[in-house]
Legacy VTK file of the C-alpha trace (Angstrom):
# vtk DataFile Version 3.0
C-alpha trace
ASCII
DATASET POLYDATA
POINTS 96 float
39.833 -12.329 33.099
37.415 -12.728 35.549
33.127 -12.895 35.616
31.251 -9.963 36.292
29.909 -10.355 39.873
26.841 -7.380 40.902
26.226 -6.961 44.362
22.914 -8.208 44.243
19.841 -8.937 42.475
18.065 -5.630 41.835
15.018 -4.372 40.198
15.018 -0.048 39.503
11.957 1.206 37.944
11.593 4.581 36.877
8.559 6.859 35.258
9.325 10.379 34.216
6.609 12.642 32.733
7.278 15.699 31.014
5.040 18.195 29.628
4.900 19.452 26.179
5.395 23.130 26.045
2.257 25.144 24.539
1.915 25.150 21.341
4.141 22.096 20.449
2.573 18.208 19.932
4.545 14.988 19.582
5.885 13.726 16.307
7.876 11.157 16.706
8.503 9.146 19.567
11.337 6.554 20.617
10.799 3.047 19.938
10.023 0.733 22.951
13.060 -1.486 23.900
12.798 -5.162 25.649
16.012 -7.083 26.364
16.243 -9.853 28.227
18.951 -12.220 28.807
19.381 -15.178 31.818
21.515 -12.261 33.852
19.390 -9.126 33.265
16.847 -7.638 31.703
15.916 -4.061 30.327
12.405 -2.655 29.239
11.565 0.804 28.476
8.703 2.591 26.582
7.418 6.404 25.888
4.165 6.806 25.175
1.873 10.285 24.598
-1.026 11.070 26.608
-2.867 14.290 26.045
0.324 16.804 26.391
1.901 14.393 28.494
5.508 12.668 27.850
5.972 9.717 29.812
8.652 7.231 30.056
8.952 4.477 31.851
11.830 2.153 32.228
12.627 -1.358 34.007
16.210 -2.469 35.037
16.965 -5.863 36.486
19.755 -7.993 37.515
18.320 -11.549 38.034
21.865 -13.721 38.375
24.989 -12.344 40.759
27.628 -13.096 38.133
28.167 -13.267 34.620
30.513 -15.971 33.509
33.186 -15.256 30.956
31.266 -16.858 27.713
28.504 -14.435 28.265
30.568 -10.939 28.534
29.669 -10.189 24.624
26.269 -10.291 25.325
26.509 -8.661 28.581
28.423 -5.933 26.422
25.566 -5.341 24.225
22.778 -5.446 26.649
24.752 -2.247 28.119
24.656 -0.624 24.810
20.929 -1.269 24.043
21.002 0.802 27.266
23.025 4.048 26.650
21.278 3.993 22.863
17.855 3.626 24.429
19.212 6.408 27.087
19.965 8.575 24.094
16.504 8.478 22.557
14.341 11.336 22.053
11.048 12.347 21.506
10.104 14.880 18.587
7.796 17.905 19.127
6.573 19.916 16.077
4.415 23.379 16.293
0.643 22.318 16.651
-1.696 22.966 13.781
-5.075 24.370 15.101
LINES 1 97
96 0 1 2 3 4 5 6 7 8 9 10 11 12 13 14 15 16 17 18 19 20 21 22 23 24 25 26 27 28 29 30 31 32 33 34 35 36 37 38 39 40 41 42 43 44 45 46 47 48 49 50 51 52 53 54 55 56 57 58 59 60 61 62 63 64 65 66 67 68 69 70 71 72 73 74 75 76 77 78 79 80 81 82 83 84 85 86 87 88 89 90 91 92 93 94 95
């Protein structure tokens, strides 16, 4: 086996807002996720405003390869990902 090597340090952030349909408000909402290890880190949050979804996420590699000893935790640092990816938010009718 050999280390993971990336191409590059990188940095990707992303915001996405979404509006909640009329009639609907937010009942539950994902928790926040913040994972950092020497190699890369990952931080993402969604947060109401008003009738406003909005998520915003952080990827970044910091170090071009990943020796051997630290493939389990680059392993699980790529499924917090794809869970956090998975996450939604819950909408419920709105009581006037």
């Amino acid at each position: 086996m050999f280390p993971v090597e990336f191409d590059g340090p990188a940095k990707n952030m992303d915001t996405i807002e979404i509006t909640v349909p009329a009639g609907y408000e937010v009942d539950d909402l994902p928790p926040a996720v913040d994972v950092d290890y020497s190699f890369a880190s990952y931080h993402s949050k969604t947060e109401a405003a008003g009738n406003v979804l909005r998520y915003t996420r952080t990827f970044e590699i910091k170090e071009l390869s990943v020796p051997l000893n630290k493939m389990d935790d680059l392993k699980k640092f790529y499924r917090i990902i794809a869970g956090d990816e998975r996450n939604t938010a819950v909408l419920k009718p709105a009581v006037h």
